[in-house]
N, CA, C and O of each residue as an XYZ file, in Angstrom:
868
protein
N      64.293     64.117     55.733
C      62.989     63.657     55.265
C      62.460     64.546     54.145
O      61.790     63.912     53.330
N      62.557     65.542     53.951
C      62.188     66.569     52.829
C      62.335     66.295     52.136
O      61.489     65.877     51.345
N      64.263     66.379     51.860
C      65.345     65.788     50.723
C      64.371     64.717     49.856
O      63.953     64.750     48.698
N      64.153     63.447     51.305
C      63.323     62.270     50.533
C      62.868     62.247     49.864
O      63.217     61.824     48.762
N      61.352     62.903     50.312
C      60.244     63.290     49.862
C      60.375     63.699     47.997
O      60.078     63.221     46.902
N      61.226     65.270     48.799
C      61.351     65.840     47.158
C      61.926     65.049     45.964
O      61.600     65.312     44.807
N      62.908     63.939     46.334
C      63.250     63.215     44.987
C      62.057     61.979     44.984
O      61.645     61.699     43.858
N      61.496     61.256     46.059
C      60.446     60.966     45.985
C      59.259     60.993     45.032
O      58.830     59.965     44.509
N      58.732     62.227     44.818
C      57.556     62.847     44.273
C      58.042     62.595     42.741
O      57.186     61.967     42.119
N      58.729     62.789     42.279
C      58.863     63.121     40.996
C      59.065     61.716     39.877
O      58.819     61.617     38.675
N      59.574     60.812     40.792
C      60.140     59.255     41.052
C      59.016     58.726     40.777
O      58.979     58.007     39.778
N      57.350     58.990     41.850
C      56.551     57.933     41.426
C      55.717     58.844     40.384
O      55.805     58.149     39.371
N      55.193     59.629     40.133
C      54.920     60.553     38.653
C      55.117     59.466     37.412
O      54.343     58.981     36.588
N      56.538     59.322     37.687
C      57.432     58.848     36.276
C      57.118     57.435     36.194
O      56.887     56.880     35.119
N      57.106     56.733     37.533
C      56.422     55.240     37.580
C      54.822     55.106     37.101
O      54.453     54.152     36.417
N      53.919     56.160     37.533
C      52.481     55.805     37.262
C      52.588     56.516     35.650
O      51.752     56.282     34.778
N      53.513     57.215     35.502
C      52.820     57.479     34.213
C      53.558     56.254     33.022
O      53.000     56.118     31.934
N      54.549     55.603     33.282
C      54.994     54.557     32.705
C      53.717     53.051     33.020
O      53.555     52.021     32.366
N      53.175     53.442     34.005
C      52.111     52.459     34.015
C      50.887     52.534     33.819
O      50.126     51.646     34.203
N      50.382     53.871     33.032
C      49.443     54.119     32.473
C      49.389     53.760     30.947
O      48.650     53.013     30.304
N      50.734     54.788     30.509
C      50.982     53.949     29.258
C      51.148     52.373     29.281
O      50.585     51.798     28.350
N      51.591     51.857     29.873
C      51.432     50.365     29.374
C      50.447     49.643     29.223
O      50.357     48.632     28.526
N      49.093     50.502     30.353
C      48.076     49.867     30.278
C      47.171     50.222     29.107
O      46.198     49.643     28.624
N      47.942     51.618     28.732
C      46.907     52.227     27.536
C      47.308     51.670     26.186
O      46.552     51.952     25.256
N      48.348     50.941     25.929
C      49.017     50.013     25.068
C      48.182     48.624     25.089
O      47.787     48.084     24.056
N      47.999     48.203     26.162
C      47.645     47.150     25.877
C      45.939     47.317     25.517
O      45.359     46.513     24.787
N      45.430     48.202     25.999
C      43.819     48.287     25.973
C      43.821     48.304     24.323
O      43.283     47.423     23.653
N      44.651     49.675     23.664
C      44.894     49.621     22.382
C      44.702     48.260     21.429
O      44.022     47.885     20.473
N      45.668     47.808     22.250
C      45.860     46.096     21.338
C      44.205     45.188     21.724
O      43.574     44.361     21.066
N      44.023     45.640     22.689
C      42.859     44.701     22.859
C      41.740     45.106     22.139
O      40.938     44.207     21.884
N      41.497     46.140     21.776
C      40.282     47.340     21.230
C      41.072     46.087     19.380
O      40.726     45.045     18.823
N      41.782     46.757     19.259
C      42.423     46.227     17.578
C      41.847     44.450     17.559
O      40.994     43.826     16.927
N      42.560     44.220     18.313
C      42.792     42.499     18.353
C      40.668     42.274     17.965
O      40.280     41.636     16.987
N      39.792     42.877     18.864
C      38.188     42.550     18.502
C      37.740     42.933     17.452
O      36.748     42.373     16.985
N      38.379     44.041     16.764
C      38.114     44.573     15.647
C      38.396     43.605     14.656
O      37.475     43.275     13.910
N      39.491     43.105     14.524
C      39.558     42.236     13.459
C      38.860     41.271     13.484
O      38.361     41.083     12.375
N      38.422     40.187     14.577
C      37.043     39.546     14.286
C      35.216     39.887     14.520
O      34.311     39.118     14.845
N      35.200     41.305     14.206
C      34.089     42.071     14.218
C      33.209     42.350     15.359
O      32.045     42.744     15.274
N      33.994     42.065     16.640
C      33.747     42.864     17.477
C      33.597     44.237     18.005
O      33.934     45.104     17.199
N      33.266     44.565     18.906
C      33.410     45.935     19.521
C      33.315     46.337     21.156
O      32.193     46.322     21.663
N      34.478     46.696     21.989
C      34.228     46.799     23.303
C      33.714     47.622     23.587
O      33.948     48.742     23.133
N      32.623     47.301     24.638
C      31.448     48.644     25.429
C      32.627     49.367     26.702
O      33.037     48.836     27.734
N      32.959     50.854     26.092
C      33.507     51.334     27.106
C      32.893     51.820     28.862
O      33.432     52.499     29.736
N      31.729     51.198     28.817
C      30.330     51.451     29.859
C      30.833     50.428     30.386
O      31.370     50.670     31.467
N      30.891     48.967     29.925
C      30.964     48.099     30.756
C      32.622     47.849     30.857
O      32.954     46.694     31.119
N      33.405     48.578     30.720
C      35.255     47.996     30.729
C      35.613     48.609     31.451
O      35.796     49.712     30.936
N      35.886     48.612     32.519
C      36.663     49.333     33.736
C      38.485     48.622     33.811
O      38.849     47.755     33.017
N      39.188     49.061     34.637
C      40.180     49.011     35.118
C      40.264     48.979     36.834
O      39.323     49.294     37.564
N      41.728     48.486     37.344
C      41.522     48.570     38.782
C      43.130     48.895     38.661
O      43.833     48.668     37.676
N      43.593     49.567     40.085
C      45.239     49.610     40.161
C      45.116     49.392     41.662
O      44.436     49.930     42.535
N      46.249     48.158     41.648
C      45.946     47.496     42.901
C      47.689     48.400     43.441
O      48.679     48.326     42.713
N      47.693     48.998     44.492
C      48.760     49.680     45.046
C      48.626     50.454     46.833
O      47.659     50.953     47.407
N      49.845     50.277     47.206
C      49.848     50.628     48.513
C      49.320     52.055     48.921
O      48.868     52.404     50.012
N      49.466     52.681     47.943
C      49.229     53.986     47.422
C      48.063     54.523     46.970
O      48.053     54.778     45.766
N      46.949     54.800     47.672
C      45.424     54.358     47.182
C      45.108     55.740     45.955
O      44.279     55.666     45.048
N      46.158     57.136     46.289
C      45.482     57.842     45.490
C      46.693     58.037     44.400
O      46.676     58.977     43.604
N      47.589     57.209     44.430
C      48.443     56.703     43.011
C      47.946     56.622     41.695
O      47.873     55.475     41.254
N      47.453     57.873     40.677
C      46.902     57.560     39.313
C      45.653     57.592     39.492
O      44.946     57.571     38.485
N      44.986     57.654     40.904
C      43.671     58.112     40.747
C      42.972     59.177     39.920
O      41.889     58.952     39.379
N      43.757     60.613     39.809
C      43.232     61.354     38.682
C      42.807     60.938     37.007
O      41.929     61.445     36.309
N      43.659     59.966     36.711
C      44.595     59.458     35.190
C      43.443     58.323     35.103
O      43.058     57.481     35.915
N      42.987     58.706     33.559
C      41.915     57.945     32.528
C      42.626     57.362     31.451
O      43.557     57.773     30.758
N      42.132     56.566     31.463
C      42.534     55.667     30.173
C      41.885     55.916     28.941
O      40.829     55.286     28.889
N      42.130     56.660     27.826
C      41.261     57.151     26.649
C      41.442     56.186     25.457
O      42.588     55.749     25.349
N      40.928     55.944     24.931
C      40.942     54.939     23.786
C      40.034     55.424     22.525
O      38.872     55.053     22.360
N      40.724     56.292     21.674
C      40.107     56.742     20.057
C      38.792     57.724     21.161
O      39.153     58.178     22.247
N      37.747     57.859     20.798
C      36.574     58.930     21.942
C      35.807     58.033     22.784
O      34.598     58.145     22.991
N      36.724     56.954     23.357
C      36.195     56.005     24.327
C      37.094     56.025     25.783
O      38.216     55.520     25.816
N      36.468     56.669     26.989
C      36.984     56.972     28.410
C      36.946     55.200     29.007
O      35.826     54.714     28.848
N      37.741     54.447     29.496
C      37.709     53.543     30.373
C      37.900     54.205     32.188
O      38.874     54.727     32.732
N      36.612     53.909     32.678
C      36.491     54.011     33.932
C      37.824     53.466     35.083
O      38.501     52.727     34.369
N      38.226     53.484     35.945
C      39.079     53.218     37.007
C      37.900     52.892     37.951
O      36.930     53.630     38.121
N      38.095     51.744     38.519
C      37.253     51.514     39.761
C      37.851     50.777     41.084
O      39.011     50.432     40.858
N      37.526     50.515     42.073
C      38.031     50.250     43.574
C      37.958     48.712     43.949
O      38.607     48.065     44.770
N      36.995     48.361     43.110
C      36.760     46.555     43.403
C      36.134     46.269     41.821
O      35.943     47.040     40.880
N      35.948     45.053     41.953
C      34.699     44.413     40.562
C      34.932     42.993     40.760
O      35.992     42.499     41.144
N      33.776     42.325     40.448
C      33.600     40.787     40.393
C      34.215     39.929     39.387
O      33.946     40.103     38.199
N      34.945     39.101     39.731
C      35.450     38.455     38.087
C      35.041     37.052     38.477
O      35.513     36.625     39.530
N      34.071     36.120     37.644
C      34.242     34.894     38.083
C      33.502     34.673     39.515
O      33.758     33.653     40.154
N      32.482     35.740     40.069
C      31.937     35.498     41.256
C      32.929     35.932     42.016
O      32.598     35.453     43.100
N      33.735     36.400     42.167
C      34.777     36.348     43.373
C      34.666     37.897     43.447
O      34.812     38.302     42.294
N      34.476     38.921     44.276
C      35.053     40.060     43.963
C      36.199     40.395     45.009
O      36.486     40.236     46.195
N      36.740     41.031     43.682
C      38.536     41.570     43.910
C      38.506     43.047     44.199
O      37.663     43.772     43.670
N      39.581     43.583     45.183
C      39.531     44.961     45.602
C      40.933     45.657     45.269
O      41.986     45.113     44.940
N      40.678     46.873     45.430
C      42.134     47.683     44.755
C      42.969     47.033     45.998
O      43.954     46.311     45.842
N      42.560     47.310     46.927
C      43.794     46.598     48.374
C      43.954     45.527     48.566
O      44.513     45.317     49.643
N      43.557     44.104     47.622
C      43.542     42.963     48.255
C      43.226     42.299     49.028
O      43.636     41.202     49.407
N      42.175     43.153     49.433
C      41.462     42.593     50.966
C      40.561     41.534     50.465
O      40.096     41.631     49.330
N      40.168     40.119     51.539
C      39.431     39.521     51.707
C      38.210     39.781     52.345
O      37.339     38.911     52.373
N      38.057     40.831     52.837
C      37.291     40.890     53.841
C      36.104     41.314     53.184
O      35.040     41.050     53.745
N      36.082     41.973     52.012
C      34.927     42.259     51.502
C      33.785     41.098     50.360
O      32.615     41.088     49.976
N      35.209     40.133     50.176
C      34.733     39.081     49.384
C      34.044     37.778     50.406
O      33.535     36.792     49.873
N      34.120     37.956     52.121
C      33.611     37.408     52.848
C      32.496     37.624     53.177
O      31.478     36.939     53.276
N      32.817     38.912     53.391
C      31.212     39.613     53.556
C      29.881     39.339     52.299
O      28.684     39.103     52.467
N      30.433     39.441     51.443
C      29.199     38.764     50.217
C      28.983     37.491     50.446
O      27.808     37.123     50.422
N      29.885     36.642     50.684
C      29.788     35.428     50.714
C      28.558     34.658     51.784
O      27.618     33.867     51.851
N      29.267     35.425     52.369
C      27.772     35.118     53.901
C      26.855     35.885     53.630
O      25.776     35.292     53.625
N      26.775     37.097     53.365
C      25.633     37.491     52.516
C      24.597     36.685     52.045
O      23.441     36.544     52.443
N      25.442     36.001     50.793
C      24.309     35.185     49.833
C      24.338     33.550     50.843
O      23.478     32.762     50.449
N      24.990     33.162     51.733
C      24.728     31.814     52.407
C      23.788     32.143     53.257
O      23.033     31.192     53.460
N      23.356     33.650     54.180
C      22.289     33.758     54.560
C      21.238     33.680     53.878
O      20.270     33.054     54.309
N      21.221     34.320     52.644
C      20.060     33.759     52.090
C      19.875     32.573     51.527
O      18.960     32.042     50.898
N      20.427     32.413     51.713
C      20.216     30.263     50.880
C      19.407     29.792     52.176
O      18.275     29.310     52.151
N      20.200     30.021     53.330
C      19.484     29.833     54.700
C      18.234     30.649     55.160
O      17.680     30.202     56.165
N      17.954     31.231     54.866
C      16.508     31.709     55.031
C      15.695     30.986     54.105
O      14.590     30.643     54.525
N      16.065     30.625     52.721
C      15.107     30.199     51.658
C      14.497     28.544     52.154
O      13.467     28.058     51.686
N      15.350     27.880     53.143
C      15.603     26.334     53.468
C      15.284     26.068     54.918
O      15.013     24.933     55.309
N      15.326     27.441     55.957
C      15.352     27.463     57.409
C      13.605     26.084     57.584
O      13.444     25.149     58.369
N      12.777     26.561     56.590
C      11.585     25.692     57.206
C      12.282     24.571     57.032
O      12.402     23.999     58.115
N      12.785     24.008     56.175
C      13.295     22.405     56.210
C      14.544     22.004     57.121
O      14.953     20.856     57.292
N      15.072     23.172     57.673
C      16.037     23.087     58.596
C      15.535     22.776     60.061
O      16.225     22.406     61.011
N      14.184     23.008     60.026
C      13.379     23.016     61.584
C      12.349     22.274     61.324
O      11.574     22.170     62.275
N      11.948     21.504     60.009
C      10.980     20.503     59.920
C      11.202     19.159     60.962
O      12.240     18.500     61.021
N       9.900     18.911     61.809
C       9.894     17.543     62.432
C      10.420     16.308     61.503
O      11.162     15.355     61.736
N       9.667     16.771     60.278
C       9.467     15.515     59.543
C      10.860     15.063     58.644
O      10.753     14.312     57.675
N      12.042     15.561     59.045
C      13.121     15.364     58.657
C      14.448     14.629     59.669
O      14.666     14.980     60.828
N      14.999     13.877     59.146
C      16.097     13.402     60.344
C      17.237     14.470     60.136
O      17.477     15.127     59.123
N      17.964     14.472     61.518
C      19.108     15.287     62.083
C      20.387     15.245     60.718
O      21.138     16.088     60.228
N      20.204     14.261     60.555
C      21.419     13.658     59.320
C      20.685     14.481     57.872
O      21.187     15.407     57.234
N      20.180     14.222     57.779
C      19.397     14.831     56.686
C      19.503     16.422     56.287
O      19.559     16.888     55.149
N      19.520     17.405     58.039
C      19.321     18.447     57.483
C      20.640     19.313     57.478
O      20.714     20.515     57.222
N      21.745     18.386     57.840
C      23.408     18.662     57.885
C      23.844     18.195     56.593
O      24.713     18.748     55.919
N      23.235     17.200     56.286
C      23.409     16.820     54.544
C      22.845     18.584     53.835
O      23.686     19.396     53.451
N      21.724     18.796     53.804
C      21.311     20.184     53.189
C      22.206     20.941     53.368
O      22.936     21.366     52.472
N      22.289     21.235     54.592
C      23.363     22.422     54.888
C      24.796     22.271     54.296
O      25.518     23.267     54.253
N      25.236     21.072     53.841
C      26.836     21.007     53.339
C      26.758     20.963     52.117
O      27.830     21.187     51.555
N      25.681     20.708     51.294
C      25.051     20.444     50.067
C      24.794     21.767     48.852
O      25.205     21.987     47.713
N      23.505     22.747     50.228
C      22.983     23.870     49.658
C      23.598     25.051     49.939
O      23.986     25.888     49.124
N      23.685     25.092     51.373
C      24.122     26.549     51.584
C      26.117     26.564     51.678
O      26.662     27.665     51.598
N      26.837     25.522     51.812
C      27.741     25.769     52.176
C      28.536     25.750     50.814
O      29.559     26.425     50.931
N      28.423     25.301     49.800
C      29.427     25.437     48.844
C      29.115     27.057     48.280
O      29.902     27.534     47.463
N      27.839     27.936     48.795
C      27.877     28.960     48.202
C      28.504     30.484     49.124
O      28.748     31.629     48.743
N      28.600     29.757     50.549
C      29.727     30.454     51.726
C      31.067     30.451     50.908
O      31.757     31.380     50.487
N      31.206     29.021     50.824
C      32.799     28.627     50.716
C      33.528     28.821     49.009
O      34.550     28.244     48.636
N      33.001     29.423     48.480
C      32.959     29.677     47.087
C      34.458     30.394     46.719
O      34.566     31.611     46.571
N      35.381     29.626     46.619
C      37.043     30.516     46.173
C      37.669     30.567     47.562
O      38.581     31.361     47.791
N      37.227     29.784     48.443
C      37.779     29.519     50.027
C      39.084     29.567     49.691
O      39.770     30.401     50.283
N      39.838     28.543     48.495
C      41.159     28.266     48.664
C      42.229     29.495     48.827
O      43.304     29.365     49.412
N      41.805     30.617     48.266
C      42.575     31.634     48.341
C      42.541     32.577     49.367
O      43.540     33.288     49.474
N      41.373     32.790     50.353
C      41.202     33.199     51.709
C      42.550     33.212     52.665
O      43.072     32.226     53.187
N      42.832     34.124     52.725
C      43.746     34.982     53.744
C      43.043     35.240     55.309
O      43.174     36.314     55.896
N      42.291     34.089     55.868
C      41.813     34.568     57.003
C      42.551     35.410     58.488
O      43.677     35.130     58.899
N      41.772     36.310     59.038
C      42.178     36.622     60.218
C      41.209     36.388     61.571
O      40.037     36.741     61.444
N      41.469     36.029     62.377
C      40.763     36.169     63.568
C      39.454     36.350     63.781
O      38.695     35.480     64.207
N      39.118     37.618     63.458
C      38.211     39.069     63.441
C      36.905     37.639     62.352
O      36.050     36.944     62.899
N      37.203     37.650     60.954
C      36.696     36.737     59.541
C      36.467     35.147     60.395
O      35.295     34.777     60.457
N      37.409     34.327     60.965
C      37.410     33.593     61.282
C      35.867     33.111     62.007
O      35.073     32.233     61.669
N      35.843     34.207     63.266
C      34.953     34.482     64.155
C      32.948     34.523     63.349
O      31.856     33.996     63.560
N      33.567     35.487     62.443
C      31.956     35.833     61.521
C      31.811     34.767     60.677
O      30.969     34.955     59.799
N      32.510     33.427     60.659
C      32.190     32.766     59.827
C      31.369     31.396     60.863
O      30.339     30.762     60.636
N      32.242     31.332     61.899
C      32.086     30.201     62.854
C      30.396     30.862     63.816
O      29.780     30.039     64.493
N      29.971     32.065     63.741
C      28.861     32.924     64.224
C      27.817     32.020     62.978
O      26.896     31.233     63.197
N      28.213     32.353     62.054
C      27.132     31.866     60.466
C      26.858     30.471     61.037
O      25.789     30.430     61.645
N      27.428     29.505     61.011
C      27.583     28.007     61.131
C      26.817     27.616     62.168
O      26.051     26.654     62.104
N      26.996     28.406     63.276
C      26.545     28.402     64.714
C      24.988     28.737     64.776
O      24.245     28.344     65.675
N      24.604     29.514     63.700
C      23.343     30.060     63.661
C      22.502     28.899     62.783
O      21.439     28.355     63.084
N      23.273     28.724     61.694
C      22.084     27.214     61.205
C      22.461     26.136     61.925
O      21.668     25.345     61.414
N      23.124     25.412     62.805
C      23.446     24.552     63.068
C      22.587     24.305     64.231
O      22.016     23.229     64.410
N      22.480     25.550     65.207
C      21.133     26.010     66.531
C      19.706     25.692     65.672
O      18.845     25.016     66.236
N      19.484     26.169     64.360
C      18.197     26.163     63.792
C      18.350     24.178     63.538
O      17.531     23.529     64.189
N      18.918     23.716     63.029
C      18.848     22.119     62.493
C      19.110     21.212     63.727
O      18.673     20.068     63.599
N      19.783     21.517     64.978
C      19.326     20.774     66.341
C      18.281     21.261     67.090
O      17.643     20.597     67.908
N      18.068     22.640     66.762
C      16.847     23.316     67.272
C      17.278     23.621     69.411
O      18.389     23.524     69.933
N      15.989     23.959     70.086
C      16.724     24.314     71.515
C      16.487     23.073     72.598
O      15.539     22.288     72.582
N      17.810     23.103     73.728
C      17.566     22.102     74.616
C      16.958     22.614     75.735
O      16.883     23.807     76.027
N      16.328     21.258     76.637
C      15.553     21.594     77.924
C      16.644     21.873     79.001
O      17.593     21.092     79.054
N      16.584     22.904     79.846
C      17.344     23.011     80.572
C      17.054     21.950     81.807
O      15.861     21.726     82.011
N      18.235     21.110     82.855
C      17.858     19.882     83.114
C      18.064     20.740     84.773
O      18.061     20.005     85.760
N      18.242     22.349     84.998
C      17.783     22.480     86.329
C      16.819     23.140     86.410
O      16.056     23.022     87.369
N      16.570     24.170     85.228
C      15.145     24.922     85.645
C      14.098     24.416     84.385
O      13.134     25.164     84.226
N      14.170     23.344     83.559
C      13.310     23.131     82.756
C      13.305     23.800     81.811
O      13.307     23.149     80.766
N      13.299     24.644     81.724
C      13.220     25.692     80.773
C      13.961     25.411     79.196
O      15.055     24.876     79.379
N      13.729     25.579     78.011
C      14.370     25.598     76.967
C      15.041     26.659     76.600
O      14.549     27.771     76.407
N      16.461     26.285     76.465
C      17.580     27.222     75.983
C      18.250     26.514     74.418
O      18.341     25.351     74.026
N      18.646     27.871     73.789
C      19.630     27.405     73.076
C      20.676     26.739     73.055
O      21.306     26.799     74.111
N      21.194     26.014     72.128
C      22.498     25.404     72.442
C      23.241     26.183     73.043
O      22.840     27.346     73.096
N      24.623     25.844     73.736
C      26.141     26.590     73.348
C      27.151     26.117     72.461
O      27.165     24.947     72.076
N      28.275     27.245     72.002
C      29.321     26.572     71.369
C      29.080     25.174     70.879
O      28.578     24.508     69.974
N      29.928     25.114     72.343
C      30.316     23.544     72.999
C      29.672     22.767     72.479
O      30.276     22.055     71.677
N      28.505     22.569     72.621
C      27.345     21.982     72.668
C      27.098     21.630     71.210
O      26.819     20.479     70.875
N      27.203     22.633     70.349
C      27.075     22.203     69.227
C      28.192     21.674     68.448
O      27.912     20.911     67.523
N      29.578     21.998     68.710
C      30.757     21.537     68.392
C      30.528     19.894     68.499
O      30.956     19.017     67.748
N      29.619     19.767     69.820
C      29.964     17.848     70.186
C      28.765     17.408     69.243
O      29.012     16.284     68.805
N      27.813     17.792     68.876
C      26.559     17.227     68.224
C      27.219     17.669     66.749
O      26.669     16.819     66.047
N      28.053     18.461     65.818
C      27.734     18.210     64.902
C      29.292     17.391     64.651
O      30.413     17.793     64.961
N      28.926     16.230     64.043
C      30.689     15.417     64.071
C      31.691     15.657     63.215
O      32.800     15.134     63.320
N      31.124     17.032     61.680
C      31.704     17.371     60.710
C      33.076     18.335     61.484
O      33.354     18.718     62.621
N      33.625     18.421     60.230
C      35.068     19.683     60.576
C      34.074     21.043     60.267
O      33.514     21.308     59.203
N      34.041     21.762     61.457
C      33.874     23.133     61.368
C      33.931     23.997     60.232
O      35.046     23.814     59.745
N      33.421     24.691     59.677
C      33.650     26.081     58.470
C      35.147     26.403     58.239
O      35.820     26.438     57.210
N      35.401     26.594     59.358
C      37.057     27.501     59.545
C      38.124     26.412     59.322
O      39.108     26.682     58.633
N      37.927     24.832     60.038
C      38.671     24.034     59.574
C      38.977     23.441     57.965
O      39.946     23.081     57.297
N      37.083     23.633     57.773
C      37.383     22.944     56.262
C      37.780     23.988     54.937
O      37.961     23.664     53.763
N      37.836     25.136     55.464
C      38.508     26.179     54.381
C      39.853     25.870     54.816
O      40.396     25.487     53.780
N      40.733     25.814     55.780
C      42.255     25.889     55.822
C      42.665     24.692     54.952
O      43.525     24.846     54.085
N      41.838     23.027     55.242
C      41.813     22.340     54.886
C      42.367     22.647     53.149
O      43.416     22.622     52.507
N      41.246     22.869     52.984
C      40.922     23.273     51.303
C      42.346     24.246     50.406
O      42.889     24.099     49.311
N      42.509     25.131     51.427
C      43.406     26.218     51.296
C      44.925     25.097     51.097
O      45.570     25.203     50.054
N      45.211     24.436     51.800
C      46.344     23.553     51.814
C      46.325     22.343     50.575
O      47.231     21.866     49.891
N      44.848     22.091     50.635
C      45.052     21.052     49.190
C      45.383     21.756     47.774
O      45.948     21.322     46.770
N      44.739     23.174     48.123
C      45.093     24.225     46.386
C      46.296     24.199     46.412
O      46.876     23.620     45.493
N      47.097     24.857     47.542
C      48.387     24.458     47.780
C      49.217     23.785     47.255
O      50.076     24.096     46.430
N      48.936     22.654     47.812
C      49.733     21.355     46.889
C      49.508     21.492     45.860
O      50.486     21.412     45.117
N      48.216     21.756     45.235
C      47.537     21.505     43.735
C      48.596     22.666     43.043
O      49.024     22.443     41.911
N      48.885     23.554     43.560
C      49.882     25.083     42.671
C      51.030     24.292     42.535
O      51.494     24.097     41.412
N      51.807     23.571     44.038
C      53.522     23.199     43.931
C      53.463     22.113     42.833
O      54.438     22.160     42.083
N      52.634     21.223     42.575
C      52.757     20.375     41.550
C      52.395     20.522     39.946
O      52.389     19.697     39.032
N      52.114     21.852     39.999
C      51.762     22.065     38.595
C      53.466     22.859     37.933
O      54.346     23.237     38.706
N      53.568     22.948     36.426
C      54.628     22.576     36.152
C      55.255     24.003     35.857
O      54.437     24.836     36.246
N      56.315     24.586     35.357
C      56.870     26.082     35.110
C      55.925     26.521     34.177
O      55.814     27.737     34.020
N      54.990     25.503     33.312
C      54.876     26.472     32.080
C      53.152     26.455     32.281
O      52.271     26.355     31.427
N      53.096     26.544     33.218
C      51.771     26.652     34.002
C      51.585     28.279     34.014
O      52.641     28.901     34.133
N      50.420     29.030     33.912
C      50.767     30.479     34.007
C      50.897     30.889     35.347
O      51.827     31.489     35.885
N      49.547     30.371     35.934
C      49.142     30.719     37.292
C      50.278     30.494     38.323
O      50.048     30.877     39.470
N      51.570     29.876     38.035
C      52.625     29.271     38.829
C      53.359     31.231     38.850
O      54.407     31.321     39.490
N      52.957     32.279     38.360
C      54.102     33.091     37.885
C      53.562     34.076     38.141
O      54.301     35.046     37.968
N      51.611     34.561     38.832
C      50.831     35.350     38.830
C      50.366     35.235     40.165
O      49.464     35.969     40.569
């Protein structure tokens, strides 16, 4: 294991620093390429990410460009979606319900209004708050653990838009259960209609053609 190690060490050195330069090549070209139509990149706002198994791989190593430092950072948003050095989903879930709680707080009075029908406020909910949950669903890598915090979200406006039942031995008003709400709402679940979704992108990738980029990335 030493032996390993020691030819190891020197092995990935020679890899990150071959992949610094390439990246510092291309920043080069990109800095040139704006210049010629009279641009100029803000090195404040241009970061980098190095996505690797290896979290402190090139962590020291800056990207310098003429007396302009490009930052290295751990995640960043592209397109609403944010992406992490590890590939994890889990943090791009967590925003997600984030901002669907608040869509649901902004709407909860019309979610518990008398003066609205049952149909009506499941229309809102698939309308307002759910395309901003389900936002880049197709690429979701769910596990268990995600699965669970998403079907908790659903469960919580879905209790607010049937509101609570009378209990039929002690009278009393309780919240729904599960169950209970599984049979009252007749849509496919959160968790179903992302796999759903996830399988139609699917198809949508196998049928697109070689000279497609995204077929190769």
């Amino acid at each position: 294991m030493v032996h390993i190690s020691f030819w190891l060490m020197p092995m990935m050195l020679i890899y990150w620093e071959e992949v610094l330069h390439t990246l510092k090549e291309n920043a080069e070209a990109l800095v040139a390429a704006t210049r010629e139509i009279g641009l100029e990149i803000s090195a404040d706002k241009t970061k980098y990410m190095v996505m690797s198994r290896d979290q402190n791989a090139g962590r020291n190593n800056s990207v310098r460009i003429n007396n302009s430092t490009f930052e290295r950072v751990e995640e960043f948003k592209y397109l609403g979606t944010t992406l992490t050095n590890q590939n994890s989903i889990a943090g791009e879930i967590k925003s997600r319900l984030r901002s669907g709680n608040a869509c649901y707080h902004s709407v909860q009075n019309l979610l518990s209004s008398r003066l609205l029908s049952k149909n009506l406020k499941i229309k809102i909910y698939r309308t307002i708050i759910f395309p901003i949950v389900l936002y880049g669903c197709e690429t979701w890598s769910l596990t268990l653990r995600e699965e669970r915090k998403l079907r908790v979200f659903e469960n919580m406006v879905l209790r607010r838009i049937f509101g609570p039942r009378r209990d039929e031995v002690t009278g009393e008003w309780r919240r729904l259960h599960n169950e209970e709400l599984s049979d009252l709402y007749s849509s496919p679940n959160i968790v179903r209609v992302i796999k759903s979704r996830r399988m139609s992108w699917a198809g949508h990738m196998v049928r697109m053609g070689e000279e497609r980029g995204c077929i190769g990335s």
